[in-house]
N, C-alpha and C positions, 0 to 999 in steps of 0.2 A: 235624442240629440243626433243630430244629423254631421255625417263623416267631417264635414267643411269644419264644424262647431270645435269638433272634439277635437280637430288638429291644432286648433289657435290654442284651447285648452289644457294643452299638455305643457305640466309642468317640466323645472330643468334635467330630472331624470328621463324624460322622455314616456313616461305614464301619464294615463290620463286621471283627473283627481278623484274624489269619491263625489257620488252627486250631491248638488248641493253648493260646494266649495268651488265652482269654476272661478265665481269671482274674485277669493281669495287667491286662487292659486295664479291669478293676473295680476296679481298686483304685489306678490313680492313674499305673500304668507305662503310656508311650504304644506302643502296639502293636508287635514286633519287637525294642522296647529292652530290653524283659528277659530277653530272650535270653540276650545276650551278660554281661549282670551277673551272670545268677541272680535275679534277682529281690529282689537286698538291698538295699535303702533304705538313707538316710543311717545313720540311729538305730539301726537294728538288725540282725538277720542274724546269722549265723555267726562265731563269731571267727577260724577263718582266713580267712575275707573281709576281713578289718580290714586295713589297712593298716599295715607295719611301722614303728613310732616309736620312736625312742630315746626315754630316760625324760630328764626335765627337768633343766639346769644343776645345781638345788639338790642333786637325788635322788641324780644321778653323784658330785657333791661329796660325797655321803654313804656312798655307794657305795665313792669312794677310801679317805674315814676308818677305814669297816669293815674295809677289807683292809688297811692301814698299821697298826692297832690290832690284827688278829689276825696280824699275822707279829710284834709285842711282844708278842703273848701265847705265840705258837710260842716265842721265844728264852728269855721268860723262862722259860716252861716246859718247855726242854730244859735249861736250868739246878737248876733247884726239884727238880724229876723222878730226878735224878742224887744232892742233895745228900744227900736225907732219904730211900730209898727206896720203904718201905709207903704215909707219908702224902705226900710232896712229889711222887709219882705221880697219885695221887687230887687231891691239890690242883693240880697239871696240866691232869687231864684236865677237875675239875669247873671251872678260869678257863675253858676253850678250849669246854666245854658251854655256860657261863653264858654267854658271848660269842656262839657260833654262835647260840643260840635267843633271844636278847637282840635282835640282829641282825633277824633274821626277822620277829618280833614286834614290833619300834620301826619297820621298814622297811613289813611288813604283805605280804612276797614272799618267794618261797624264794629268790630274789638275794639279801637281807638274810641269808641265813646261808649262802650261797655264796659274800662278797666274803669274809667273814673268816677264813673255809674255804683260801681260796685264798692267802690272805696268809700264815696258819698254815702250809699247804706248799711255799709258797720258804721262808719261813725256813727251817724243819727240815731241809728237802730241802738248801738251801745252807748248814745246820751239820752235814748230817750226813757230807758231804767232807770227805776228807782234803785237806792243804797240800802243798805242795812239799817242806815244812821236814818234813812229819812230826806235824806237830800236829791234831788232832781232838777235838770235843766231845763225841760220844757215844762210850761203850766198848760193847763184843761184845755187853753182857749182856742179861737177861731183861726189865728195865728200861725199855734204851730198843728196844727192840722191841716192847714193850706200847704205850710213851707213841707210838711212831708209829703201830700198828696198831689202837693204841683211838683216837687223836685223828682215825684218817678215818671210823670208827666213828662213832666221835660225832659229825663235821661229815655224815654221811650220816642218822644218826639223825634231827637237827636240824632240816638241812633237809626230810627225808619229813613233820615234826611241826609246819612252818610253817603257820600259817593264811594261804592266800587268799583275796582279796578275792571273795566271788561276783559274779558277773554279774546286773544288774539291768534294767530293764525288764520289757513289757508279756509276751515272747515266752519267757522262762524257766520252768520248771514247778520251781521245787526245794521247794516243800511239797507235791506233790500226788504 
């Protein structure tokens, strides 16, 4: 490093940094500390640097409703699905579509169309056992093997067609 270098490179105590770190020590990190962080400042950096947070009281609450509203939509829809064939299939699948993407879209996360997702499959999953006594709501047929194997279909569709929120700040490139 040449004398000119190492003078810009001196940090605020007046030393020069350990090599390696000049760039840190220009830019605000005191010398050796960015080591061990990487070099991520509060505001920015990497998002697996971020620290993990549950989402807020309201969100959860919202969270819950999604998933207690799609396991009503599972039940009612292994009912509909059964009564009327061709259409109460369709009219099934497209409540449990408009829910899932409904979900993701109001929430603005692929969680908004994973809590209802998950709701939808305890219910079905717990109508689609049999009882003690012998009693069962779906039969063998072509029906409800559709209504279960389209409705994870479609909560898989949903969720992949959720919009997230992009990453903001100084340090993202997403039009260039």
């Amino acid at each position: 490093m040449s004398s000119k270098s190492a003078k810009s490179a001196k940090s605020a105590n007046g030393k020069v940094p350990a090599r390696g770190t000049r760039g840190r020590a220009a830019s605000g990190v005191a010398a050796g500390a960015g080591a061990s962080t990487g070099g991520v400042g509060a505001g920015g950096g990497s998002l697996l640097a971020q620290p993990l947070v549950g989402p807020s009281p309201g969100r959860a609450a919202g969270y819950l409703g999604l998933f207690v509203l799609g396991a009503v939509v599972g039940a009612a829809g292994a009912l509909v699905q059964a009564a009327w064939f061709p259409g109460g299939l369709l009219l099934a699948l497209g409540g449990a579509a408009g829910l899932f993407l409904g979900g993701a879209r109001g929430v603005g996360t692929r969680a908004g169309a994973v809590a209802p997702a998950a709701g939808w499959m305890v219910s079905v999953i717990l109508l689609t056992a049999n009882r003690p006594e012998g009693d069962f709501l779906f039969s063998a047929g072509a029906g409800s093997y559709l209504f279960l194997l389209g409705g994870m279909a479609v909560a898989v569709m949903c969720a992949t067609l959720a919009r997230t929120r992009q990453p903001d700040g100084s340090a993202v490139r997403l039009g260039k």
